[in-house]
PDB file with one MODEL, atoms N, CA, C and O in Angstrom:
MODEL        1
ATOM      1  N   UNK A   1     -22.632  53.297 -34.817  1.00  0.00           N
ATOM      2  CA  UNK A   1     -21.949  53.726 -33.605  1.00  0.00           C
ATOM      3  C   UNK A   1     -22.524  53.025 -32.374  1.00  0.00           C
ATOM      4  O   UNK A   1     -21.695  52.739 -31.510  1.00  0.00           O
ATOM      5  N   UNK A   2     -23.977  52.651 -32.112  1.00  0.00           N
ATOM      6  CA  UNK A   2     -24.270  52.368 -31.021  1.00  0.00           C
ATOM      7  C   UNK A   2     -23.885  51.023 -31.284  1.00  0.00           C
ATOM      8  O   UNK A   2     -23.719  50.497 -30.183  1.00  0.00           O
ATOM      9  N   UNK A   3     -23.700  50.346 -32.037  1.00  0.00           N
ATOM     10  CA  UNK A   3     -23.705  48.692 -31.992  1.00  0.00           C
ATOM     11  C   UNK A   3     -22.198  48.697 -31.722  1.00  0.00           C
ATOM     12  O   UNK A   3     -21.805  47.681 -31.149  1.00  0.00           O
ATOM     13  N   UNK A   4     -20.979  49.901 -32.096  1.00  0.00           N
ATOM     14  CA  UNK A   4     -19.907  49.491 -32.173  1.00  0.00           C
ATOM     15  C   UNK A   4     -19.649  49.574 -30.342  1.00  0.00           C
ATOM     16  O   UNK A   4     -18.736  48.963 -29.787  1.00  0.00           O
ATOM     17  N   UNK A   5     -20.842  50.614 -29.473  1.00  0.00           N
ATOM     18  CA  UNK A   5     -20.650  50.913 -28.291  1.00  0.00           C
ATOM     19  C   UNK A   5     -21.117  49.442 -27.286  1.00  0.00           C
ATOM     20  O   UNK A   5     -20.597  49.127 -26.215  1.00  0.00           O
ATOM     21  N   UNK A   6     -22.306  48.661 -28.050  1.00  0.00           N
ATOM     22  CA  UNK A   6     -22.681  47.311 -27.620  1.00  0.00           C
ATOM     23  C   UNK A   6     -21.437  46.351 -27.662  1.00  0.00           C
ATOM     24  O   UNK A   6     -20.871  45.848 -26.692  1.00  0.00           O
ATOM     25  N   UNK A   7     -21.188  46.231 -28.762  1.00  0.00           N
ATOM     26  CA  UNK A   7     -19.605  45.333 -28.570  1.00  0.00           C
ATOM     27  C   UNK A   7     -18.684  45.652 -27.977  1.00  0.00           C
ATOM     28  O   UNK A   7     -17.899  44.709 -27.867  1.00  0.00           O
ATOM     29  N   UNK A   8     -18.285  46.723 -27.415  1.00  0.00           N
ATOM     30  CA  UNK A   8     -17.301  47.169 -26.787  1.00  0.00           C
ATOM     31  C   UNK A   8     -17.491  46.810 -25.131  1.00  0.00           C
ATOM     32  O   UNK A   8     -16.841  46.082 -24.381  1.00  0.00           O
ATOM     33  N   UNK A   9     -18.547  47.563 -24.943  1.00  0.00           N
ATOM     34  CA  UNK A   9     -18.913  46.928 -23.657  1.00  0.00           C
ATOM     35  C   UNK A   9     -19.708  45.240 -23.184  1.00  0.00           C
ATOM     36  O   UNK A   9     -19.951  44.851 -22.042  1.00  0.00           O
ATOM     37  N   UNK A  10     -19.931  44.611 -24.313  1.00  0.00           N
ATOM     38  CA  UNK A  10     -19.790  43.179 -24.084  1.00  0.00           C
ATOM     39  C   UNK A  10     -18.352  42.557 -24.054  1.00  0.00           C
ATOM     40  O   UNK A  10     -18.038  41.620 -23.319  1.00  0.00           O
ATOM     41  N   UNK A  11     -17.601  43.121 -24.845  1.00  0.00           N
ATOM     42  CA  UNK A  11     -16.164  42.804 -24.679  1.00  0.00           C
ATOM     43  C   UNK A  11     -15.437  43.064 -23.217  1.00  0.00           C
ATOM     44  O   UNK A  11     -14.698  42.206 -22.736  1.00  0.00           O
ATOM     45  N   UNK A  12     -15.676  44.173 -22.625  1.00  0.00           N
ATOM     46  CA  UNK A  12     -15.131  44.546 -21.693  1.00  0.00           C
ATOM     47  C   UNK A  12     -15.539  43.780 -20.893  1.00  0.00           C
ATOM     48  O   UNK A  12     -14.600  43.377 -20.207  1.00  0.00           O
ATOM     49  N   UNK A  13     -16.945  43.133 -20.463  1.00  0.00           N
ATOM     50  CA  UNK A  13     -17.722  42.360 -19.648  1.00  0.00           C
ATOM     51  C   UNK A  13     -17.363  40.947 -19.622  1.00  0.00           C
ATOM     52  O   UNK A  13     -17.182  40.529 -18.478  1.00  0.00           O
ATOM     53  N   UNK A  14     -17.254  40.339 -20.285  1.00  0.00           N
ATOM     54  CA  UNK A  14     -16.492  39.186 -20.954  1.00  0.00           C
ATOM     55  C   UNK A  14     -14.933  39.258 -20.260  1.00  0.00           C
ATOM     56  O   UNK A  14     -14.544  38.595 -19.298  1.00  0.00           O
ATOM     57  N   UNK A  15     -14.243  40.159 -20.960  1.00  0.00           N
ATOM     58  CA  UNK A  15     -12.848  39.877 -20.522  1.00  0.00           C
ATOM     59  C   UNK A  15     -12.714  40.277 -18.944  1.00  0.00           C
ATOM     60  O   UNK A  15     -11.716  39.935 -18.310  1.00  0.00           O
ATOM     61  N   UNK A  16     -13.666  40.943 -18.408  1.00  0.00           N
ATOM     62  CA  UNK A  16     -13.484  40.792 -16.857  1.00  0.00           C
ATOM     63  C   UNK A  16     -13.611  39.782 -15.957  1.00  0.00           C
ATOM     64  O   UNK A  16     -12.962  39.423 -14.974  1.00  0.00           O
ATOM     65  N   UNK A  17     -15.088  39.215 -16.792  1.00  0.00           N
ATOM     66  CA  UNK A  17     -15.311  37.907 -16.250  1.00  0.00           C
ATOM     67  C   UNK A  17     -14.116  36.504 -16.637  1.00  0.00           C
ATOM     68  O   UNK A  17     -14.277  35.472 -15.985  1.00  0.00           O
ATOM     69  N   UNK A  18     -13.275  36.534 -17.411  1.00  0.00           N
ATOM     70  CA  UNK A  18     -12.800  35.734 -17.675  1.00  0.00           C
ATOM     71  C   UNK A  18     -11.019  36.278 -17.162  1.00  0.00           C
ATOM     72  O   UNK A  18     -10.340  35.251 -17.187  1.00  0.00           O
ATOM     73  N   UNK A  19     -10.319  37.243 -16.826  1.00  0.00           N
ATOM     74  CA  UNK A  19      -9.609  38.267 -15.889  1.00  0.00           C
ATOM     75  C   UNK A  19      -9.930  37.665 -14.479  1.00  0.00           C
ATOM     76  O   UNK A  19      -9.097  36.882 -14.023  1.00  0.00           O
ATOM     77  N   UNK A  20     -11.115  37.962 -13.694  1.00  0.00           N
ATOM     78  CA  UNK A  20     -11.425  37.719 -12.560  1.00  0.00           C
ATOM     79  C   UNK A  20     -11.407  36.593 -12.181  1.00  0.00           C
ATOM     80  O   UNK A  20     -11.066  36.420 -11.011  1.00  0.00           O
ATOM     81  N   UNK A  21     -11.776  35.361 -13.040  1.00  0.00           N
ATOM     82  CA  UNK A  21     -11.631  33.916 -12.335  1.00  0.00           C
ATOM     83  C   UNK A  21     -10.182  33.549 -12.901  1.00  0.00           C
ATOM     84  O   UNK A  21     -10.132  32.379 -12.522  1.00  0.00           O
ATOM     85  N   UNK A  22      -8.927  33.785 -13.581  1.00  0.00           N
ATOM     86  CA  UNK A  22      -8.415  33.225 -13.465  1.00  0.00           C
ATOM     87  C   UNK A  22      -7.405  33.868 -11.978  1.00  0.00           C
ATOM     88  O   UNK A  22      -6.884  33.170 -11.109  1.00  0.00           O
ATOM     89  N   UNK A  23      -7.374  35.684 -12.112  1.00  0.00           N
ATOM     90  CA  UNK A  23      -7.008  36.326 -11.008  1.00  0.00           C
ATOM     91  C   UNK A  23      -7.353  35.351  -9.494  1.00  0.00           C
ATOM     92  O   UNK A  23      -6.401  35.264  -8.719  1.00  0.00           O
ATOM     93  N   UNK A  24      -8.631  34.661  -9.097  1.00  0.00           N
ATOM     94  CA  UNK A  24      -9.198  34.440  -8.040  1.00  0.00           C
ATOM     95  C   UNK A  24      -8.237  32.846  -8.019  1.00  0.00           C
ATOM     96  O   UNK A  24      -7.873  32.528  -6.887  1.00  0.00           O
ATOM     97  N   UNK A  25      -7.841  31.903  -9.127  1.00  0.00           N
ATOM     98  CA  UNK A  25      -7.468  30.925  -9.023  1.00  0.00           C
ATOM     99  C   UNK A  25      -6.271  31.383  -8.568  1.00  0.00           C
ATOM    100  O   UNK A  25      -5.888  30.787  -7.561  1.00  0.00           O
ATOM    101  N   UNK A  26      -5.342  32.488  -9.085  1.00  0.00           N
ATOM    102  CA  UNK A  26      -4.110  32.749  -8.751  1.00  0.00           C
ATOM    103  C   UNK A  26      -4.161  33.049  -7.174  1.00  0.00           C
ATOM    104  O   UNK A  26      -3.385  32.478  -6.408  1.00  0.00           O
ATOM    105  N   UNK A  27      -5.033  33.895  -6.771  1.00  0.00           N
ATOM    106  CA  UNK A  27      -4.786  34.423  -5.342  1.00  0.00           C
ATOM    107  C   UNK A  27      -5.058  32.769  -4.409  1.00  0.00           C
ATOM    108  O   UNK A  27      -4.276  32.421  -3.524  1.00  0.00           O
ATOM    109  N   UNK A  28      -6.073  32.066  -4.750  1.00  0.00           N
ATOM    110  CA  UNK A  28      -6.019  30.856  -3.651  1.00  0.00           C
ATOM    111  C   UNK A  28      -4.981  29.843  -4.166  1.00  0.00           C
ATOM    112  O   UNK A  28      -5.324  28.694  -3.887  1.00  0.00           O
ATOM    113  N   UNK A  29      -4.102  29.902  -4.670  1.00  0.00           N
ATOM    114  CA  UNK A  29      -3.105  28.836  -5.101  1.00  0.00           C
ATOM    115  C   UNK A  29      -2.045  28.876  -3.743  1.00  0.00           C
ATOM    116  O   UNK A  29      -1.347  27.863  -3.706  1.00  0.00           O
ATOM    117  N   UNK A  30      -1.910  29.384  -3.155  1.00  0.00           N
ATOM    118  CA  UNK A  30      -0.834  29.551  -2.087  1.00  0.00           C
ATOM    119  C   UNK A  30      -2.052  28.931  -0.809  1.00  0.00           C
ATOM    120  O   UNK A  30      -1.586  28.470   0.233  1.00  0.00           O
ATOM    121  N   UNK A  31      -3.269  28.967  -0.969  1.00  0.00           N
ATOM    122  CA  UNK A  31      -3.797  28.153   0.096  1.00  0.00           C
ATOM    123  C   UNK A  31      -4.274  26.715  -0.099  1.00  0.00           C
ATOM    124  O   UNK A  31      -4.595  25.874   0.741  1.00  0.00           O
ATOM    125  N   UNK A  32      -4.230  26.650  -1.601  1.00  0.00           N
ATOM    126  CA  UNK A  32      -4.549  24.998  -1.991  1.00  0.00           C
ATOM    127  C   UNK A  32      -3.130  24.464  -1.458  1.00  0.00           C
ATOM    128  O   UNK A  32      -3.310  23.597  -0.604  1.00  0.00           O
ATOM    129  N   UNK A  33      -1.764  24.725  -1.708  1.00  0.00           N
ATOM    130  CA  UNK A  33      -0.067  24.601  -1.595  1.00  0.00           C
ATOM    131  C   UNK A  33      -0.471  24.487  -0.152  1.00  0.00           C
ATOM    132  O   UNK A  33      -0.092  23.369   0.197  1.00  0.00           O
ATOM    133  N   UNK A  34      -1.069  25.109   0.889  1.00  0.00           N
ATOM    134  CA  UNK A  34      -0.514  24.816   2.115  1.00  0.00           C
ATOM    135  C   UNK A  34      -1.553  23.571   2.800  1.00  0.00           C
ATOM    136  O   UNK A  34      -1.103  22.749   3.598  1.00  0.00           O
ATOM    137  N   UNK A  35      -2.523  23.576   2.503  1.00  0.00           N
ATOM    138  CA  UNK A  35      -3.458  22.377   2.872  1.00  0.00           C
ATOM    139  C   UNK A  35      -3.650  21.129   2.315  1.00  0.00           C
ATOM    140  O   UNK A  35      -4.268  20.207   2.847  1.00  0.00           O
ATOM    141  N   UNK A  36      -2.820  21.106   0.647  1.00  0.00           N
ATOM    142  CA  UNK A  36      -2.766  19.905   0.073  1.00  0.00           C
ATOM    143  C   UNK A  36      -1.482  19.819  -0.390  1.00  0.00           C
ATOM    144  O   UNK A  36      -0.674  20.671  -0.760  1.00  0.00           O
ATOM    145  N   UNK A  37      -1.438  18.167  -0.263  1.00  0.00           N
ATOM    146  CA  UNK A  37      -0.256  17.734  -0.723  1.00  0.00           C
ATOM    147  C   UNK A  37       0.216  17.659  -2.536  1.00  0.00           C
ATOM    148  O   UNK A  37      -0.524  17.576  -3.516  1.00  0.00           O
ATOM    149  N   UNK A  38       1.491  17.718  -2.470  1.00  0.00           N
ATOM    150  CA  UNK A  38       2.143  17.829  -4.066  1.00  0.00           C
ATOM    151  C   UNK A  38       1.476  16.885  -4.870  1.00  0.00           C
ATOM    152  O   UNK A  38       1.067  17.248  -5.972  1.00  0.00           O
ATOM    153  N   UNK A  39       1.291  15.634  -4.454  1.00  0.00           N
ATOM    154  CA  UNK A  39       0.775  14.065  -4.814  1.00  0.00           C
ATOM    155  C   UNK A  39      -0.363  14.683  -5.019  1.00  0.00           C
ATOM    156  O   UNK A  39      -0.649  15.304  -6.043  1.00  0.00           O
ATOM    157  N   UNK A  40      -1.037  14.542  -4.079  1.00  0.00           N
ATOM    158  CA  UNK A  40      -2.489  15.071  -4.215  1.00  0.00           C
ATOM    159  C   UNK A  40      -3.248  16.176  -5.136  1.00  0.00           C
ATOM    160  O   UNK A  40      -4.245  15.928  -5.814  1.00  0.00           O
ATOM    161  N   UNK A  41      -2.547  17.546  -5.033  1.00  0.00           N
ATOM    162  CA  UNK A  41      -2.541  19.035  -5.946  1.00  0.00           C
ATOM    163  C   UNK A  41      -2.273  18.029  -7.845  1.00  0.00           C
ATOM    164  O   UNK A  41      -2.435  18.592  -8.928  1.00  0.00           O
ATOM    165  N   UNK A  42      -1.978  16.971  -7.718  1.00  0.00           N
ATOM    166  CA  UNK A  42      -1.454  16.511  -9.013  1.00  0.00           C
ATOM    167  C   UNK A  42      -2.787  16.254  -9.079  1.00  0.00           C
ATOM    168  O   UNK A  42      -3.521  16.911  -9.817  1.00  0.00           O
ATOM    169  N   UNK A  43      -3.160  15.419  -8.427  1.00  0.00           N
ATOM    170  CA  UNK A  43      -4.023  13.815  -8.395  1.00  0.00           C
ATOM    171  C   UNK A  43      -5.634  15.297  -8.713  1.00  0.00           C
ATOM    172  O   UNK A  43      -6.468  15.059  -9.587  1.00  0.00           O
ATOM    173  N   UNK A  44      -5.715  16.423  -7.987  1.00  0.00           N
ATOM    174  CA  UNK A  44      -6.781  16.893  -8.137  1.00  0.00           C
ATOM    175  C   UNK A  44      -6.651  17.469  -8.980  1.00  0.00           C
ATOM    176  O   UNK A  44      -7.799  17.896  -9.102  1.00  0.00           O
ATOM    177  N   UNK A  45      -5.962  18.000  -9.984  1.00  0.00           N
ATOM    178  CA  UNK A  45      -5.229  18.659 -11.402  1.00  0.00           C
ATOM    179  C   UNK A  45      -6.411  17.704 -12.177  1.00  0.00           C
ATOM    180  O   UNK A  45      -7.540  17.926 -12.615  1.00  0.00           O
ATOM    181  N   UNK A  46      -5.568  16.589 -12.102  1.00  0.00           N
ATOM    182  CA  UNK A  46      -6.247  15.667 -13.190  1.00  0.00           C
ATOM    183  C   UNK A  46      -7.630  15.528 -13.095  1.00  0.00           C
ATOM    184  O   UNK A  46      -8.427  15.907 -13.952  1.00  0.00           O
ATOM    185  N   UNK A  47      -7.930  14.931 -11.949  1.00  0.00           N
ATOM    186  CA  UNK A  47      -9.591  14.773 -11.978  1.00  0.00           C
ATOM    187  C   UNK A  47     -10.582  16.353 -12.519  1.00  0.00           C
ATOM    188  O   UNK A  47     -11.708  16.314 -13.014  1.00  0.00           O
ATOM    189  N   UNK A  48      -9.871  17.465 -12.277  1.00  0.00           N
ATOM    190  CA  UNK A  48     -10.861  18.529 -12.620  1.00  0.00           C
ATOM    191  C   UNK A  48     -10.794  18.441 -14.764  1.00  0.00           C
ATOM    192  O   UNK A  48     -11.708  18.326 -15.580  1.00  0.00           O
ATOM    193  N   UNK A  49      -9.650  18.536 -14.899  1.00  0.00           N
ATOM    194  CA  UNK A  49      -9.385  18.289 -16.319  1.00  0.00           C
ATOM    195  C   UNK A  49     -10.098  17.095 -16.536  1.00  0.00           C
ATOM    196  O   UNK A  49     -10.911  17.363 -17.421  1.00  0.00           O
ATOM    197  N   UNK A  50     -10.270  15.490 -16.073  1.00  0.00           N
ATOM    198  CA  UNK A  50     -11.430  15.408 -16.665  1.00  0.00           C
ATOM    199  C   UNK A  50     -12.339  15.580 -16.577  1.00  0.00           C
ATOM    200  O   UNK A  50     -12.951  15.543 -17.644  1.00  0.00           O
ATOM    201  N   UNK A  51     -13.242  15.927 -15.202  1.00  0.00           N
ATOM    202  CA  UNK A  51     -14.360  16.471 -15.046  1.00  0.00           C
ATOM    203  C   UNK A  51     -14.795  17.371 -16.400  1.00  0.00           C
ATOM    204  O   UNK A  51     -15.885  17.334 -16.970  1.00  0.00           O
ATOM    205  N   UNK A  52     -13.380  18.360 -16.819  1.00  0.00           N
ATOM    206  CA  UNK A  52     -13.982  19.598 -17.561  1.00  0.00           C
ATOM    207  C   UNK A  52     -14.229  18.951 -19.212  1.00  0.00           C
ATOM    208  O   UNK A  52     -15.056  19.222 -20.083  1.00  0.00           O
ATOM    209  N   UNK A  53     -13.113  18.005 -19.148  1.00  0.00           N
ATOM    210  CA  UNK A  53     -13.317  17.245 -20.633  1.00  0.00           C
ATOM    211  C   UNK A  53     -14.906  16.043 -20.850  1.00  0.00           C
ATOM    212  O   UNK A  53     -15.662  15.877 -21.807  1.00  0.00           O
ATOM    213  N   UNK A  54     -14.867  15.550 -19.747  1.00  0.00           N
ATOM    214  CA  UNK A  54     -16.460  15.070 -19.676  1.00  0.00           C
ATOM    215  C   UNK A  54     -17.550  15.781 -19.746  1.00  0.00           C
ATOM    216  O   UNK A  54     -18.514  15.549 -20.475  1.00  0.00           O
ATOM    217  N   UNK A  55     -17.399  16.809 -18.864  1.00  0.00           N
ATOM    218  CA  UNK A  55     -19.156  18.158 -18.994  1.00  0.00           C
ATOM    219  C   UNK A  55     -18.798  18.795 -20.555  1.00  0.00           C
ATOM    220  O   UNK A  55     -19.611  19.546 -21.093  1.00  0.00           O
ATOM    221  N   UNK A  56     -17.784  18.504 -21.086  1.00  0.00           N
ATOM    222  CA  UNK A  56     -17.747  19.256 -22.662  1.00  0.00           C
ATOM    223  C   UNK A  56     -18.279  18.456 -23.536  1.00  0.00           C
ATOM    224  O   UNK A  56     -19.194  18.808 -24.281  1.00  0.00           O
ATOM    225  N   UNK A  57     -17.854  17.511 -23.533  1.00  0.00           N
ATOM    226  CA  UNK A  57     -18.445  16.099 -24.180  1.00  0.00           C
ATOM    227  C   UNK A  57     -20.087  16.007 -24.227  1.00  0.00           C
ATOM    228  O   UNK A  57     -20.901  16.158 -25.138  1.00  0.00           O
ATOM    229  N   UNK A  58     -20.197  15.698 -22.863  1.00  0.00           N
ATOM    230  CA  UNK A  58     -21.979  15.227 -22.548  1.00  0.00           C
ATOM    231  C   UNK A  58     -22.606  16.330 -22.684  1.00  0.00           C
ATOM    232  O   UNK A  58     -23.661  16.016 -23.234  1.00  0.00           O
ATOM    233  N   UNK A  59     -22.591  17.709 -22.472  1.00  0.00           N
ATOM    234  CA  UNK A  59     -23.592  18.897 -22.485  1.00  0.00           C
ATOM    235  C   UNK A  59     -22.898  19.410 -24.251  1.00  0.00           C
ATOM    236  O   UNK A  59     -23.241  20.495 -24.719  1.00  0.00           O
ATOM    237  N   UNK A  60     -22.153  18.678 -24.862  1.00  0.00           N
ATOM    238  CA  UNK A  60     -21.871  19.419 -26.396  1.00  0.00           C
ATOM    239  C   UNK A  60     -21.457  20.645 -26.166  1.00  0.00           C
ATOM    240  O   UNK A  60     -21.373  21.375 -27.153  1.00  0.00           O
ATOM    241  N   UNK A  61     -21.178  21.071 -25.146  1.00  0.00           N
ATOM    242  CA  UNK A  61     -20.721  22.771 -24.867  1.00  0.00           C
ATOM    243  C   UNK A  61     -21.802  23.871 -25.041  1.00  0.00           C
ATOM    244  O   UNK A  61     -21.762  24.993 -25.545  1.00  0.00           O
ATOM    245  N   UNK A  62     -22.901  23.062 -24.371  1.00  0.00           N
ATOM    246  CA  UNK A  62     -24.164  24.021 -25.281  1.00  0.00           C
ATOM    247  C   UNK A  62     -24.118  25.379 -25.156  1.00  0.00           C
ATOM    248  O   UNK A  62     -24.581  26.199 -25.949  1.00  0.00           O
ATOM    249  N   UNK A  63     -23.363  25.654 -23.808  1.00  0.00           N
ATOM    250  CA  UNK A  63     -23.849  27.311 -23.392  1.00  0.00           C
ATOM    251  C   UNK A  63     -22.799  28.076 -24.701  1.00  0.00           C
ATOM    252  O   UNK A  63     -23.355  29.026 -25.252  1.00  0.00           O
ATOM    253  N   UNK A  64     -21.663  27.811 -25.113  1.00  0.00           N
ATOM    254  CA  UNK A  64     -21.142  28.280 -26.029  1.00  0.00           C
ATOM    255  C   UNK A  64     -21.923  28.106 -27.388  1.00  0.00           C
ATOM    256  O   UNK A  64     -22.276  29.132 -27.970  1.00  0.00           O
ATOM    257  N   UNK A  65     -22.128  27.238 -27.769  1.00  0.00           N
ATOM    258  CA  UNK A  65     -23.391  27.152 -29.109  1.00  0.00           C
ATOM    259  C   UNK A  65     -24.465  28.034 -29.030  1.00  0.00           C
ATOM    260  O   UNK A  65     -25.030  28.564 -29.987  1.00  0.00           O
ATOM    261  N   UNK A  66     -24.671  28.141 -28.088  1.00  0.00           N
ATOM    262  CA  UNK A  66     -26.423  28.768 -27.948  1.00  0.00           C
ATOM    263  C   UNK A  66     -25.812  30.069 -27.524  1.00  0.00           C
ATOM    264  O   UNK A  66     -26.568  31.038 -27.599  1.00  0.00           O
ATOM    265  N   UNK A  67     -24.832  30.240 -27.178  1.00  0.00           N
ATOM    266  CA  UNK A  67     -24.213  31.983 -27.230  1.00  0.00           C
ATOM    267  C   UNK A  67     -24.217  32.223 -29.034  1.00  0.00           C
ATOM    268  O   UNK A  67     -24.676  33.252 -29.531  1.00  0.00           O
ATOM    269  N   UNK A  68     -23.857  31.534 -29.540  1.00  0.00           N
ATOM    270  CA  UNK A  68     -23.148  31.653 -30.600  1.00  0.00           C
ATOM    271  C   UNK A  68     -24.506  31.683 -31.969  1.00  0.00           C
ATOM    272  O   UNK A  68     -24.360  32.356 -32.989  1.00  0.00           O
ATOM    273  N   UNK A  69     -25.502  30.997 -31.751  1.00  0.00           N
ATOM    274  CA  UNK A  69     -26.784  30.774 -32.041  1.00  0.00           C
ATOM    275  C   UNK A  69     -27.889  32.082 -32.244  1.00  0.00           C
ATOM    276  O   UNK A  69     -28.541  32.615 -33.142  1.00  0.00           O
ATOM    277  N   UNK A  70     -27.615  32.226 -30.663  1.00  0.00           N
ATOM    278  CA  UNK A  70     -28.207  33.401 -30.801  1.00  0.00           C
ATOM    279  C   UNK A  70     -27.852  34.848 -30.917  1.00  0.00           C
ATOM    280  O   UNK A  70     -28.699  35.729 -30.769  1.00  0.00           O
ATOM    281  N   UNK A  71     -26.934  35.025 -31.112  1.00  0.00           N
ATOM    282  CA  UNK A  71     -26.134  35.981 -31.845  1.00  0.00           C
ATOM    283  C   UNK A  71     -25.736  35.812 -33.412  1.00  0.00           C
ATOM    284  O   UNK A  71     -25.108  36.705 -33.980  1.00  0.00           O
ATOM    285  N   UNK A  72     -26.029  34.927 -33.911  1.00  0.00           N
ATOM    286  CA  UNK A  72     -26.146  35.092 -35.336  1.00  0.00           C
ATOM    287  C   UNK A  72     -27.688  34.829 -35.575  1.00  0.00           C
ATOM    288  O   UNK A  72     -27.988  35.057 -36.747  1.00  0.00           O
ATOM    289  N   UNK A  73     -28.673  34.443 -34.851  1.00  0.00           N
ATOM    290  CA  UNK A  73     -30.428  34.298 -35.142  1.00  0.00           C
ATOM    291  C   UNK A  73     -30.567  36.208 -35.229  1.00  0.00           C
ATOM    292  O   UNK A  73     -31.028  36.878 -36.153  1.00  0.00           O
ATOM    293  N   UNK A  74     -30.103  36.582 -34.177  1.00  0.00           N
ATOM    294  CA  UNK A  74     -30.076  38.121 -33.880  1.00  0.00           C
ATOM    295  C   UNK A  74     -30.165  38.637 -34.966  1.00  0.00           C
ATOM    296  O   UNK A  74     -31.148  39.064 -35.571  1.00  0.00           O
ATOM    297  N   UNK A  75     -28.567  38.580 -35.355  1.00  0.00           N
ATOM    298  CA  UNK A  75     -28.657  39.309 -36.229  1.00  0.00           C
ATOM    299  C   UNK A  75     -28.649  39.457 -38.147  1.00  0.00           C
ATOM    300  O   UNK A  75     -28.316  40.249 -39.029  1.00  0.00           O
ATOM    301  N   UNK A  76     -29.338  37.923 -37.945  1.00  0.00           N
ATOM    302  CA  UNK A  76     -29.957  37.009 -39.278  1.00  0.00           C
ATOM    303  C   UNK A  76     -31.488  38.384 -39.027  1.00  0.00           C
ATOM    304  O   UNK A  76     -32.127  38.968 -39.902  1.00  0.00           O
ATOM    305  N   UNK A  77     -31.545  38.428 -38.310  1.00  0.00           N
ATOM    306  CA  UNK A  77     -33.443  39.115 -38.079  1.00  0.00           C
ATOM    307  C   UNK A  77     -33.241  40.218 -38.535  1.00  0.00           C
ATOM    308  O   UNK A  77     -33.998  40.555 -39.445  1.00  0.00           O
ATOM    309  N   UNK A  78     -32.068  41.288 -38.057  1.00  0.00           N
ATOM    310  CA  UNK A  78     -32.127  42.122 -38.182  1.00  0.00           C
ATOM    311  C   UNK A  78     -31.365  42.967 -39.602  1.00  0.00           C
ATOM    312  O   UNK A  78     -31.415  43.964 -40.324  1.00  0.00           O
ATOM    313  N   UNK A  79     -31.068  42.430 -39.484  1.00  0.00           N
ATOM    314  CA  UNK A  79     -30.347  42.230 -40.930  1.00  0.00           C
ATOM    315  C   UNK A  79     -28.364  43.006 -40.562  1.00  0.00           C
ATOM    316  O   UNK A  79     -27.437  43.193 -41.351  1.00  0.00           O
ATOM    317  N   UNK A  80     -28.440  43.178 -39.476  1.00  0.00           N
ATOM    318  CA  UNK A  80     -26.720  42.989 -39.065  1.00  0.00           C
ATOM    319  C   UNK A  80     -25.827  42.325 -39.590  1.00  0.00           C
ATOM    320  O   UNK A  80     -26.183  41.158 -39.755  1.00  0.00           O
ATOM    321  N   UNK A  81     -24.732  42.559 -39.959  1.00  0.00           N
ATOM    322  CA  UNK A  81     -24.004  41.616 -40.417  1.00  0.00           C
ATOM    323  C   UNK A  81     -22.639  42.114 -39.999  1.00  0.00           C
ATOM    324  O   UNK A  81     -21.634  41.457 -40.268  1.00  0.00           O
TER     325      UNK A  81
ENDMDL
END
């Protein structure tokens, strides 16, 4: 029961954090639209997509591995499964 109460509320924590930034992209989209141009809103589209495809590449995605790492080292120890 308590581990099913740990996952639940890592879940909830998680999906807020990931809720909240796309919510925050939605609310400033009507102020990127009024200060940048259509051409431009394209032109910076792309460069962040590769920015995001390059830092995935060169860092191997570590913070996701090493989430993922240490949550199965965890519970390799403890005998969780």
């Amino acid at each position: 029961m308590q581990e099913a109460k740990r996952v639940a509320k890592s879940t909830v924590i998680y999906l807020f954090g990931s809720v909240a930034t796309k919510l925050i992209s939605f609310l400033l989209l009507p102020v990127h639209t009024q200060y940048i141009a259509p051409a431009e809103l394209g032109y910076y589209d792309l460069a962040t997509t590769y920015i995001l495809l390059i830092s995935s590449v060169l860092f191997l995605d570590i913070w996701s591995g090493s989430c993922g790492l240490c949550s199965t080292t965890r519970s390799w120890r403890t005998g969780i499964r």
